[in-house]
C-alpha positions in Angstrom: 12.8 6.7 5.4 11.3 7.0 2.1 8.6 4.9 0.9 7.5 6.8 -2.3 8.1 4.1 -5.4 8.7 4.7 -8.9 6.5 5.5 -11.1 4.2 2.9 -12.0 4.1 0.8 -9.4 2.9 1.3 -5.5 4.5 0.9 -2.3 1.9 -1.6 0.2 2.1 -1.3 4.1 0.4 -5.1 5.1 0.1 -7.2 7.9 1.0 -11.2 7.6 -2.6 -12.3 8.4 -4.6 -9.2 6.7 -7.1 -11.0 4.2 -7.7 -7.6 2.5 -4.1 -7.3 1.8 -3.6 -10.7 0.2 -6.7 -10.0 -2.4 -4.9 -6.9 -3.3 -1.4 -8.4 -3.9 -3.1 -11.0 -5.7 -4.8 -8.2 -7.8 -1.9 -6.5 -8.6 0.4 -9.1 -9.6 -2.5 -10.5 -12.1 -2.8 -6.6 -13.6 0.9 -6.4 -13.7 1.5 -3.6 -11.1 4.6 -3.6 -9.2 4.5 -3.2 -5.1 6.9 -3.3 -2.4 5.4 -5.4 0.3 5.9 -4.0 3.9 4.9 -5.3 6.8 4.1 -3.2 9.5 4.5 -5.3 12.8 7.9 -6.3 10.9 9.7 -3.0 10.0 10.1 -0.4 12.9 8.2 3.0 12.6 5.6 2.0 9.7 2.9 1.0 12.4 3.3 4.8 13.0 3.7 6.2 9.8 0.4 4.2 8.9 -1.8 5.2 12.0 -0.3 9.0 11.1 -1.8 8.2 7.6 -5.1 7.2 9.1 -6.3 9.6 11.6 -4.4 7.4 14.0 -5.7 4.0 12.9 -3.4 0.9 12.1 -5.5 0.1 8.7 -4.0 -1.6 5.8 -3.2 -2.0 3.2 -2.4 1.3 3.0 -0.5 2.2 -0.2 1.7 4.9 -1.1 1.9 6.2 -4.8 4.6 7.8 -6.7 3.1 11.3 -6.5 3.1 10.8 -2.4 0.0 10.3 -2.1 -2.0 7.5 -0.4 -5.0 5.2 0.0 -6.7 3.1 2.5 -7.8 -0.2 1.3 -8.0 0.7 -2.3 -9.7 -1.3 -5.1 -7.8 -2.1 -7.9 -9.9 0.0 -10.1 -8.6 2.9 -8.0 -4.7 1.7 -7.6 -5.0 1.8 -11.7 -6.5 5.0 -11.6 -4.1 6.6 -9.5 -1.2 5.0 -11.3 -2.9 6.2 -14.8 -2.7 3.0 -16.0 
């Protein structure tokens, strides 16, 4: 599957009890940056797709940008950065 959003906005591989990944949602809804919310123990195959992300670690929030790319755990200084925003 796909998980490459549309422009602007990011796509968020999270866990339900990841405190890291709640301060980034919370940073991204206040600067008005879209994300699709995925939850990796919920959704079969991302636990993979993020450990092949991460040199074989399970580490998020690991978001995906529109150009492909992705980030480990990014500020929200970087996320806007990387969005151009």
């Amino acid at each position: 599957m796909d998980y490459t959003p549309e422009a602007g906005q990011v796509t968020m591989f999270s866990t339900s009890w990841c405190g890291y990944c709640q301060r980034l949602k919370t940073q991204l809804t206040s600067a008005g940056i879209g994300y699709q919310e995925i939850n990796i123990e919920e959704v079969p195959g991302t636990a993979e797709l993020v450990a092949e992300l991460n040199g074989g670690n399970q580490t998020v929030p690991t978001l995906i940008f529109p150009d492909g790319t992705a980030a480990t755990n990014p500020s929200l200084i970087e996320v806007k950065a990387r969005l151009g925003a």
